[in-house]
C-alpha positions as CSV (number, residue, x, y, z in Angstrom):
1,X,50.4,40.8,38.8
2,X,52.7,37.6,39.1
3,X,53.0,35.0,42.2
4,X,53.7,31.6,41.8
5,X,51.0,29.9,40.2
6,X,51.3,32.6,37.1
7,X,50.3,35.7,36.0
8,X,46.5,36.9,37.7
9,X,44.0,39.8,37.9
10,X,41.3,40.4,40.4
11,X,37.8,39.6,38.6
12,X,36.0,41.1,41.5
13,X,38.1,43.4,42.8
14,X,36.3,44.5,45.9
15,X,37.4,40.8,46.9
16,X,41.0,40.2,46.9
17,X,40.7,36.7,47.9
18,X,39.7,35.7,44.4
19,X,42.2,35.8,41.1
20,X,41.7,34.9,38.0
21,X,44.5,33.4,36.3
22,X,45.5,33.7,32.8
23,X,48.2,31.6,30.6
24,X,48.6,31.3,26.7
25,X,48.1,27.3,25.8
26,X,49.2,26.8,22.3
27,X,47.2,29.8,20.5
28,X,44.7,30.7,22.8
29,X,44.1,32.2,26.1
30,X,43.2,30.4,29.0
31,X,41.8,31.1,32.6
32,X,42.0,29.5,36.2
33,X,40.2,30.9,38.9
34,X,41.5,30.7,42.8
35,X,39.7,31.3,45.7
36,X,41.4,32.0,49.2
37,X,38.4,30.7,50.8
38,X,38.3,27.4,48.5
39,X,41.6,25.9,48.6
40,X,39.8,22.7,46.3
41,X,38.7,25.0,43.5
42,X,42.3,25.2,42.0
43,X,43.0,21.5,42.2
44,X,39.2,20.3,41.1
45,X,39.2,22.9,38.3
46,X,41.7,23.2,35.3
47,X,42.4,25.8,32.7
48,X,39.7,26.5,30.7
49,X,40.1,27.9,27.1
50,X,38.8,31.4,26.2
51,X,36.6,29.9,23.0
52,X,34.7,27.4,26.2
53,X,33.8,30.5,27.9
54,X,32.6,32.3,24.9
55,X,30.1,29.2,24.1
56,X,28.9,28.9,27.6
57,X,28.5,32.5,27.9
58,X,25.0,32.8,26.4
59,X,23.9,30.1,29.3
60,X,24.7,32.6,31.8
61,X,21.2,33.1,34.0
62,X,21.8,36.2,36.2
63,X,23.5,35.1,39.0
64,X,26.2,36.4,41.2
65,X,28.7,35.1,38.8
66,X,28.7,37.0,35.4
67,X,31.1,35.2,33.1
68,X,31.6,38.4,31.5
69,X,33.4,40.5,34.4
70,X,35.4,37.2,35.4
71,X,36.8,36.7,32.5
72,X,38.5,39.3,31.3
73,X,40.3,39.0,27.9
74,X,41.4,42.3,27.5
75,X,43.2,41.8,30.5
76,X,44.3,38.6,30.0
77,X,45.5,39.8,26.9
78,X,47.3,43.0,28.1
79,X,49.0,40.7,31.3
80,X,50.2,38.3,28.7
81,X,51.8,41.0,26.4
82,X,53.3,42.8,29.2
83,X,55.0,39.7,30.6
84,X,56.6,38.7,27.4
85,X,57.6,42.3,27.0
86,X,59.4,41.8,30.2
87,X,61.0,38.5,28.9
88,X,62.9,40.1,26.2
């Protein structure tokens, strides 16, 4: 999916008020998550490259947040791929 701030999934998507945002920097993927409900979590937090999620993976403790589900790169892959395929 596309809107304005880019191309998006939902990482949870039972809960439509968060997307996860994906962009290619350079050579690699990145993410940005939004929350409906949190309208500072865009502007405090930037995009974060794939490789930083893969190193702080392993510090993941259980919680609701699994870094795992979020951040999809499959999809961010696929989403990417598509939207170039458009382009052309």
């Amino acid at each position: 999916m596309k809107d304005k701030r880019g191309l998006y999934y939902y990482p949870f998507p039972q809960n439509q008020k968060v997307r996860m945002y994906v962009n290619k920097s350079k050579d690699e993927i990145c993410f940005r998550l939004w929350n409906n409900d949190d309208s500072k979590l865009w502007e405090e937090h930037g995009w974060v490259p794939y490789s930083a999620i893969k190193q702080a993976i392993p510090l993941y403790d259980g919680s609701k947040f699994n870094p795992n589900e979020a951040y999809d790169i499959e999809i961010a892959r696929s989403l990417i791929a598509e939207n170039e395929s458009f382009r052309k």
